[in-house]
C-alpha positions in Angstrom: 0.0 0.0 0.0 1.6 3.3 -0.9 0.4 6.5 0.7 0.2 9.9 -1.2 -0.6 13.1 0.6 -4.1 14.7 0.5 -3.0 18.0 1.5 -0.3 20.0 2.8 0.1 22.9 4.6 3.2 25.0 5.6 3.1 24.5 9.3 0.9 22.1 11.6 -1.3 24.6 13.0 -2.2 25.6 9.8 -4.7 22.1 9.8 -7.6 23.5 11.7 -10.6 20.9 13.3 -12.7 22.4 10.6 -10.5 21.2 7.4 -10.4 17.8 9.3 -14.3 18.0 9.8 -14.9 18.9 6.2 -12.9 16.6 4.5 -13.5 13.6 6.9 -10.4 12.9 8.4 -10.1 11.0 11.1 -6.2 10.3 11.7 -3.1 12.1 10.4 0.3 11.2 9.9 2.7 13.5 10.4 6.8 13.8 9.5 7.9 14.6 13.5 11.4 14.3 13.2 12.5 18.3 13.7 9.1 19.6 11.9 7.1 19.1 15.3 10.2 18.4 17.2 13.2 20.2 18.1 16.6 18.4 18.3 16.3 17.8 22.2 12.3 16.6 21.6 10.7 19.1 23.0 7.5 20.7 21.5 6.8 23.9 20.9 3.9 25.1 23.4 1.6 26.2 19.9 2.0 22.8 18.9 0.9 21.6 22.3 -1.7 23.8 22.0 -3.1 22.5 18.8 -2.6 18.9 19.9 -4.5 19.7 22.5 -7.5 21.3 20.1 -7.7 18.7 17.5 -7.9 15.7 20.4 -11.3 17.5 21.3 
């Protein structure tokens, strides 16, 4: 099974609970390694933040 992206946005906040309402999307997959993360694997308290939102 090969997987091709659907959309893509600049930065991770950008995806907002309504695009994922809209379009149906129940899961994401993500490219963590130092795009959420920083080199010590920490994130960033926005992305925290928007975690946070979208688990809602």
């Amino acid at each position: 099974m090969i997987l091709y992206p659907k959309a893509m946005f600049n930065k991770v906040s950008d995806i907002t609970t309504e695009f994922l309402k809209q379009n149906n999307i129940k899961a994401l997959i993500l490219d963590v390694d130092n795009t959420l993360i920083d080199i010590s694997e920490n994130l960033s308290e926005q992305t925290k933040k928007w975690a946070e939102a979208v688990k809602k």
